[in-house]
C-alpha positions as CSV (number, residue, x, y, z in Angstrom):
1,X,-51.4,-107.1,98.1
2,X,-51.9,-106.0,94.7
3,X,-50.7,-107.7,91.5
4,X,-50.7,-106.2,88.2
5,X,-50.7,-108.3,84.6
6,X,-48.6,-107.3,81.7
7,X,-49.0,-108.5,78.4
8,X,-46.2,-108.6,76.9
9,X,-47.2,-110.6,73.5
10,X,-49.8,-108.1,73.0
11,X,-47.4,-105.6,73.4
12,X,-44.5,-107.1,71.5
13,X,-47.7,-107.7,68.4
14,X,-48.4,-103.9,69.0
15,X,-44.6,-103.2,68.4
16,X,-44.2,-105.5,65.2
17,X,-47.1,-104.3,63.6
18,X,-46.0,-100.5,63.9
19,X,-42.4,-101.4,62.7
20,X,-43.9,-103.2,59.4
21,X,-46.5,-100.3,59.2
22,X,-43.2,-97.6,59.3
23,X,-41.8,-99.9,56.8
24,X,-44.6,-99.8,54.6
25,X,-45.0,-96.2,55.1
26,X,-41.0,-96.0,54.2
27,X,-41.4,-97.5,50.8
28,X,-44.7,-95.5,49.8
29,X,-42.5,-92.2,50.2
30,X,-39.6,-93.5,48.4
31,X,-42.0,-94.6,45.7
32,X,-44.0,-91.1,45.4
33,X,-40.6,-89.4,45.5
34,X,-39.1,-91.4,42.3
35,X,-42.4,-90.9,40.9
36,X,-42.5,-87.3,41.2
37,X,-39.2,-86.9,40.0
38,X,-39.7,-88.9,36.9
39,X,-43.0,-88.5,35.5
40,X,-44.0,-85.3,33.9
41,X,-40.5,-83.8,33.1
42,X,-41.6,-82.6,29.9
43,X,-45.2,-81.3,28.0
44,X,-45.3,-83.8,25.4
45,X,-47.9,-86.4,26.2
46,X,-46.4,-89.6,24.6
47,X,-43.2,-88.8,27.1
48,X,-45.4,-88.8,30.1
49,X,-47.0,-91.6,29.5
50,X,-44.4,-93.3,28.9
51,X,-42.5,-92.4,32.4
52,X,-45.9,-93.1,34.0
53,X,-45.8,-96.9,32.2
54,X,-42.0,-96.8,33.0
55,X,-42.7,-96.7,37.0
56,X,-46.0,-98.7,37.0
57,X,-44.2,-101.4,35.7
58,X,-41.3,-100.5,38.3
59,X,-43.5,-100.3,41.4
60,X,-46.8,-102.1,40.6
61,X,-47.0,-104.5,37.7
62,X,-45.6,-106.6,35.0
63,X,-47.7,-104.5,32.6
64,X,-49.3,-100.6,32.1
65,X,-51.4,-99.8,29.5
66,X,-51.9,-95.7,29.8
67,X,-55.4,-94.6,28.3
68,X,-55.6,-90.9,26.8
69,X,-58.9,-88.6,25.4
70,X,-58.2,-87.8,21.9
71,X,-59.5,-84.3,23.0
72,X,-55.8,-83.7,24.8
73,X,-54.1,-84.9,21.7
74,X,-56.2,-82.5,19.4
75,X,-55.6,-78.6,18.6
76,X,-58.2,-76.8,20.7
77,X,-59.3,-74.7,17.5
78,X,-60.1,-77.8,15.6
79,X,-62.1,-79.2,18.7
80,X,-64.2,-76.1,18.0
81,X,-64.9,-76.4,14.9
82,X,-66.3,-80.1,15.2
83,X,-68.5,-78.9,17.9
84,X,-69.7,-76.4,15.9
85,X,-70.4,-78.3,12.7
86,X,-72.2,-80.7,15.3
87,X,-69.7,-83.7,15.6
């Protein structure tokens, strides 16, 4: 006589779990998606970091605070020329 033991709770756990993980998963490619269609559209830096604020605060947070190098914001010939006067 042989008996065999299920568990079903384990396996119902298993089963919720990978529905909420899909889920997740669901609203992470939705998320890069808008992102990718709205961040970037144009060269000029104050745009793009605006659109990147614009869906942090969508997605992630109350508040987004974007950080930018001067050296991005600078004409590359002027860069040069304070390097080579030593500043």
């Amino acid at each position: 006589m042989g008996f065999e033991y299920v568990d079903r709770t384990a396996e119902q756990a298993v089963a919720a779990c990978q529905r909420e993980r899909d889920r997740w998963l669901q609203r992470r490619l939705i998320m890069i998606n808008e992102a990718s269609t709205r961040i970037g559209t144009t060269l000029d830096t104050a745009r793009t970091a605006q659109e990147l604020a614009d869906v942090g605060t969508d997605h992630f947070a109350d508040l987004v605070t974007v950080d930018l190098l001067d050296s991005p914001l600078q004409d590359p010939r002027d860069r040069r020329k304070g390097a080579a006067a030593g500043g």
